[in-house]
N, C-alpha and C positions, 0 to 999 in steps of 0.2 A: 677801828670802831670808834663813833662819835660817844663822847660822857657826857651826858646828862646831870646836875645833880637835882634836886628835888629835897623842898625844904616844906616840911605840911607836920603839924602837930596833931592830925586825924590821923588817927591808926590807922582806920578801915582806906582813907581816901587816900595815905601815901601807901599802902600796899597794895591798891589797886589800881594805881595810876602807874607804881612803880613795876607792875608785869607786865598793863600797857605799852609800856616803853622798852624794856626787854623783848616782848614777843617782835617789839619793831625794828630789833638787829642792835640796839643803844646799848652802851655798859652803865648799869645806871647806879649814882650812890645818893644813898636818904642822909638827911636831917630833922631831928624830931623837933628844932626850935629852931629859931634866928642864931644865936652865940653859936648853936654848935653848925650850923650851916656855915656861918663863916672861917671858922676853923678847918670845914672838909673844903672848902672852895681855894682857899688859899695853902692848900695840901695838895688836891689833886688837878686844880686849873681846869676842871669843867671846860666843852663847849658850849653851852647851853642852863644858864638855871633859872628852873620855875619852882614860885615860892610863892607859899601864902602870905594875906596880908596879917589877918588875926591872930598874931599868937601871943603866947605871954613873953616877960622879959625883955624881948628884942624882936620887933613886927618886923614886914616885910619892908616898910619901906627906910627903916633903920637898916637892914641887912642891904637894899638895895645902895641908900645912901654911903657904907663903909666901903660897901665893895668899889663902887666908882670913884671914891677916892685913892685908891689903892693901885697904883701903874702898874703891878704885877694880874692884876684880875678887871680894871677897869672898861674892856673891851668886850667883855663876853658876852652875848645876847641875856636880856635878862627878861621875864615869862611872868605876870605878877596871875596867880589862879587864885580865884578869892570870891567869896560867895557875897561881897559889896560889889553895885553895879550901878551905885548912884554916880550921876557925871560929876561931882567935886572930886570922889573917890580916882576916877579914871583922868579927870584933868590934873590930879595930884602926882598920880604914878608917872605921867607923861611926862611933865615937869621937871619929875627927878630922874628921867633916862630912862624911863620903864621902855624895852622894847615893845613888846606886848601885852595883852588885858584879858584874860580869858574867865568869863564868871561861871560858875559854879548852879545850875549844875552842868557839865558837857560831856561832847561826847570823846571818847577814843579819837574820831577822826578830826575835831577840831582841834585838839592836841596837838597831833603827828603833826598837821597842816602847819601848823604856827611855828614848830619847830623846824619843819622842813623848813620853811621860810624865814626864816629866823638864820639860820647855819648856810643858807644860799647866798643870802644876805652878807654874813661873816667874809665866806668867801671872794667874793666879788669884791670887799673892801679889801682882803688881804691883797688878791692881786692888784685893786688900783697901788696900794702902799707899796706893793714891790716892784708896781713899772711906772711910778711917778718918774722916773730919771730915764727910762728905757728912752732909746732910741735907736732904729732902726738897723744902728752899725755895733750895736750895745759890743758882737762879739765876732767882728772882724778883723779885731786883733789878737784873738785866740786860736790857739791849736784845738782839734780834737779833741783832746782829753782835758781840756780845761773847760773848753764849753759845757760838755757832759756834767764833769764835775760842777760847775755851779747852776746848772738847770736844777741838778740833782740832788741836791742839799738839801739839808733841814726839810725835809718832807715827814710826812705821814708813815709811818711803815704799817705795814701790813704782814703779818707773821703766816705762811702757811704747812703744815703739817704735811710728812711725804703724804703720797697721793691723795691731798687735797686740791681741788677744782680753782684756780684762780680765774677761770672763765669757764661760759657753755659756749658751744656753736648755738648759733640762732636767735642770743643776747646783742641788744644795743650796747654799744661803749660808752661810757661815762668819764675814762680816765686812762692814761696812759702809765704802763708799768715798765720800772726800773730794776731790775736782780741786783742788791747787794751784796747778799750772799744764796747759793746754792744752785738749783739746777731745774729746768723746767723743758718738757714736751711739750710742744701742739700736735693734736690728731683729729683725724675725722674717723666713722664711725661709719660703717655697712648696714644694708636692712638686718643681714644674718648676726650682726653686735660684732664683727673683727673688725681691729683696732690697727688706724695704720698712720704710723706716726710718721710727719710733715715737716716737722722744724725741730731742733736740738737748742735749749739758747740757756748759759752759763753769767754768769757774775760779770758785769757789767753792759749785760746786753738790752735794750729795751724789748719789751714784749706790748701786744695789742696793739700795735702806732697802722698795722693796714687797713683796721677797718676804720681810725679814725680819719687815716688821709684818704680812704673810699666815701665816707660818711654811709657806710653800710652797716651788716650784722655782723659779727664774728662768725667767720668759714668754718669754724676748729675750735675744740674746747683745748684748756690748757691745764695742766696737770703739776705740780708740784715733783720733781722726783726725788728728792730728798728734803729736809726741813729748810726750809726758804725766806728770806726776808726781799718784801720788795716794796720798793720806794713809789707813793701812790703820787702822781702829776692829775691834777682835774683838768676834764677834756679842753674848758673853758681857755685857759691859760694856756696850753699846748695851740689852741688854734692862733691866739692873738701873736705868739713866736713865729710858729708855723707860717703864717702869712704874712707876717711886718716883717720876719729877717733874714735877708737874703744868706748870710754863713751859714744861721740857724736851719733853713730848710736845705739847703743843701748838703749839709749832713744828714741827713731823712731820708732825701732820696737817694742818697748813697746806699744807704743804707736798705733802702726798700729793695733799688736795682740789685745788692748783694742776697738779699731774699729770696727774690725771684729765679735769678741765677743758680743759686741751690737745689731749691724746691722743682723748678723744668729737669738739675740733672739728675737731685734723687728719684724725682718720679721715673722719668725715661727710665734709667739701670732697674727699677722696679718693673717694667714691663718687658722689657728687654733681655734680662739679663737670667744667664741660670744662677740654679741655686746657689753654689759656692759663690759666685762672683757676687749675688748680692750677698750673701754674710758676707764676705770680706768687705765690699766696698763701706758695709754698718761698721765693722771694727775701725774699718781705716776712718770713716766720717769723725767715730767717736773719740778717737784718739788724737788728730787735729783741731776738735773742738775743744774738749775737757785738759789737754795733755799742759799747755802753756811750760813749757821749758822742763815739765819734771823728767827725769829719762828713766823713771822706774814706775809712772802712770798706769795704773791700773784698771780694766775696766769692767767695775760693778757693780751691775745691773742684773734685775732677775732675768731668767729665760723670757719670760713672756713678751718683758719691756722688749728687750733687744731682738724677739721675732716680731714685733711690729715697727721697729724699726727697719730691721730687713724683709720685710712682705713677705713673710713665710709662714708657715705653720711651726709652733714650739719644739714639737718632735723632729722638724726635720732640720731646726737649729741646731737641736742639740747634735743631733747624728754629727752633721756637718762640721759642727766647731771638737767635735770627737775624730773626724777626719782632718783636720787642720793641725790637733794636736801631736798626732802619728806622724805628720808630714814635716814635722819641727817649724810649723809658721807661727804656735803661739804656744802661750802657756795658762794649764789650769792650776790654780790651787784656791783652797778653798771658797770656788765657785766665781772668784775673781780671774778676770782676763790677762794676760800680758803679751801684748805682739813682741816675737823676737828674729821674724823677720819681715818687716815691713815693706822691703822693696819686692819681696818675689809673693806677697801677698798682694800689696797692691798692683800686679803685674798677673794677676790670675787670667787666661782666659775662659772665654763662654764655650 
């Protein structure tokens, strides 16, 4: 989430510019004066601050002048809202770095507008500063997990909550996601609302890169399945790799062909397959994913998750992983899974 700060000694006009900005998804922090603007600015590193010019003690263009001296804040778009709109006032602010000029009075959308454009702007410069040296072989002398690792640094995180929505099907892409930590579904959705999950993807996987290398919608919403950190990449910057670097995209399409390959064989066993064979093929799926070396992996997921992973109905998971239990193929205990024997599970027939 972008920060805002917001420096206006009106009561009324910083509490009301400051829901403004809240209601437009921003985490936003006030300043009732210049001195103390500077102090929150250089606390919390804002992306964005709009400040008036009139106040006492220390004006806007005092506050604008410190900050630009300052290499730890000097880069940050700065917003001057000011109910002066004489042109000395506006050649003044320019002069001194003002990004923008918005007078007083305005609306909500001329706001949003200037800051959108303002933070686009950010952007674009940050990528030119990080591919001033790029060249087209930047990581032809990397393995795997190196490339990854440094595409994937120092980004943005984005914190999601279990089942919380980190996409909808039927949304444009803006941005490519990274799992640093936790665990994420994709699924589609039936007119009747059953829920039938498509992709399994764990801590270091990228998530959303199809619909960006389609330039489509997102097929599938994505779901959060336990509390999630994931590294936000702007679409922007994924395309200019994506297309200039032959290592760089060829791990994508690896990546995507490993995709596809999944999703053709979880679908097929889903139409195909009876019931036991697909619960088991969901334990087995899930335990090749999630397991990575532990040999006491457990897997805990509620009934519902793991009946739309396996195209079933709830009830007749449960029966079934109740008949599995009898059969000594797995183990329950408190509502957690453990396969204990994984060869004559994965060996079920139809």
């Amino acid at each position: 989430m972008k920060k805002i700060l917001l420096i206006e000694d009106n009561d009324d006009i910083r509490k009301n510019t400051a829901e403004i900005l809240e209601l437009a998804g921003y985490a936003v922090s006030t300043a009732v004066n210049g001195k103390e603007g500077i102090s929150v600015a250089l606390k919390e590193i804002p992306d964005v601050v709009v400040c008036d010019i009139m106040m006492p003690a220390l004006d806007g263009y005092g506050v604008l002048h410190l900050l630009r001296k300052n290499p730890q804040v000097k880069h940050i778009p700065f917003i001057f809202l000011t109910a002066r709109s004489e042109r000395n006032d506006y050649r003044k602010a320019m002069e001194l770095g003002a990004d923008d000029y918005i007078s007083k009075p305005f609306t909500g959308t001329e706001l949003l507008n200037a800051i959108e454009t303002r933070l686009k702007k950010a952007e674009e410069n940050h990528l030119h500063v990080n591919l001033e040296n790029y060249h087209p072989a930047m990581y032809e002398d990397m393995g795997e997990g190196d490339m990854l690792k440094n595409f994937t640094s120092h980004r943005e995180i984005q914190k999601c909550k279990k089942k919380q929505q980190v996409y909808l099907e039927g949304n444009r892409p803006a941005k490519l996601f990274y799992i640093k930590k936790g665990k994420v579904k994709t699924f589609k959705t039936n007119e009747e609302g059953k829920e039938l999950v498509i992709g399994l993807y764990k801590e270091g996987d990228f998530l959303g890169y199809r619909a960006l290398l389609e330039n489509s919608k997102y097929k599938e919403t994505a779901e959060a399945m336990e509390d999630t950190e994931l590294a936000i990449i702007p679409r922007h910057e994924f395309e200019v790799l994506i297309s200039g670097d032959h290592a760089f995209s060829t791990c994508f399409i690896k990546m995507m062909a490993t995709y596809i390959s999944e999703t053709e064989d979880h679908l097929a066993g889903l139409a195909y397959n009876s019931l036991r064979k697909k619960v088991a093929e969901a334990l087995i799926m899930l335990q090749k994913k999630y397991k990575n070396g532990n040999e006491n992996y457990r897997i805990n997921l509620t009934r519902d998750n793991l009946a739309s992973i396996a195209g079933t109905a709830t009830e007749s998971l449960i029966r079934t992983l109740g008949d599995f239990k009898s059969e000594h193929l797995i183990e329950i205990e408190g509502g957690a899974i453990t396969i204990i024997n994984e060869k004559k599970l994965e060996n079920l027939h139809n």
